[in-house]
Structures are given as C-alpha cells and as structure tokens.
N, C-alpha and C positions, 0 to 999 in steps of 0.2 A: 276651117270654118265655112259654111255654106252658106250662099249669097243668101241675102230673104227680099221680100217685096220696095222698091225704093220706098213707099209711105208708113212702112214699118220700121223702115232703118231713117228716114226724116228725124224722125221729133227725137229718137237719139243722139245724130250725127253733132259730133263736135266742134263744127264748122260753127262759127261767130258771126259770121255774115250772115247779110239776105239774100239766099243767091238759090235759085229755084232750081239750081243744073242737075239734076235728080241722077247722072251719069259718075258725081263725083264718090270716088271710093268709099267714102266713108256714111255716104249716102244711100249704098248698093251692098254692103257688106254688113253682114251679123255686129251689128255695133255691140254685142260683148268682145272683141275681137279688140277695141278701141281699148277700153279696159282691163284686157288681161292680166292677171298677177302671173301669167305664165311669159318668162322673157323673151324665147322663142316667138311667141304669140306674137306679142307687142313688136318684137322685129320685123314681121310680116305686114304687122299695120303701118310702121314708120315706113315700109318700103314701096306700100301702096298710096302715099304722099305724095311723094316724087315725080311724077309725072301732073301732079293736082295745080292748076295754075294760081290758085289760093295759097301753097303750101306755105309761102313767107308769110301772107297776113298773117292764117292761122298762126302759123308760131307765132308770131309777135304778139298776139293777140293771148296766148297761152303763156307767153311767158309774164305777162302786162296780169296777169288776172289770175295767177296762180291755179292754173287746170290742174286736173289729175289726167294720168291715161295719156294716149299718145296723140298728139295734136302737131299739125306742121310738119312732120317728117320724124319728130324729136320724144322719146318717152319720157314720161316723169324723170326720174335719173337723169338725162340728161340734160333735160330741160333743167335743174338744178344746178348738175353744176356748170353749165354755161351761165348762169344766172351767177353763182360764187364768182366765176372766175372776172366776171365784167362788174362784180362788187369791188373784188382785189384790185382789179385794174383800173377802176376808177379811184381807189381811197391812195394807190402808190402817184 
C-alpha cells in the first residue's frame, strides 16, 4: 500500500481521539489498508499500531464500539475473540 497525503488519510483514519499528530500510521497510510478483507493486509496494518502511543486507547475504544477493520494493534477477528473470551471469563 503507498503512503497518500496525511489530509486524505485524516478523515479516514480510525483513530477515535482528537489528536492532530498527523505522523501517526494510520494518519499517513492508504486507509484502505485499515480495512482490508485481505489478512495479510490487515497484519501489516495491526503491525503499524505498535509503535502508535494511542494504540491501547484505540483498541479500547474499538472494542467498546464495535469497529470493523484493524484498530489498536488488533483486526476484527481478534478483536472478537478477545471480546468472547472476556465474555467467558466474566460469566465463569
């Protein structure tokens, strides 16, 4: 995926905050990339996370509000089932 202009990748970016840091990954990269139905894809975007010093909100934030697409470090999928597994662990 090739980088595109930060104000073209803004008003896509999956970031839930208010936060102007126009450097952060998801700010700066082809926000189809965030959405991939391709897994590979979506790996590369959870992996561009990681260094994001938001990456906890956003997941917390993605998992609080049912996102689609890769938010926090985490893709749909897993985002889900950490969500199951902290259903389980809460009802045992």
């Amino acid at each position: 995926m090739a980088a595109i202009t930060p104000g073209a990748a803004r008003a896509a970016s999956p970031l839930p905050l208010n936060v102007d840091d126009l450097t952060l990954p998801c700010r700066t990269t082809d926000p189809d990339l965030w959405n991939s139905p391709i897994h590979a894809e979506q790996l590369v975007a959870a992996d561009l996370c990681h260094d994001c010093p938001y990456m906890l909100a956003c997941r917390a934030w993605a998992r609080a509000t049912g996102q689609a697409g890769v938010c926090g470090g985490e893709t749909q999928a897993e985002r889900r089932r950490a969500l199951r597994a902290s259903a389980a662990g809460a009802a045992a």
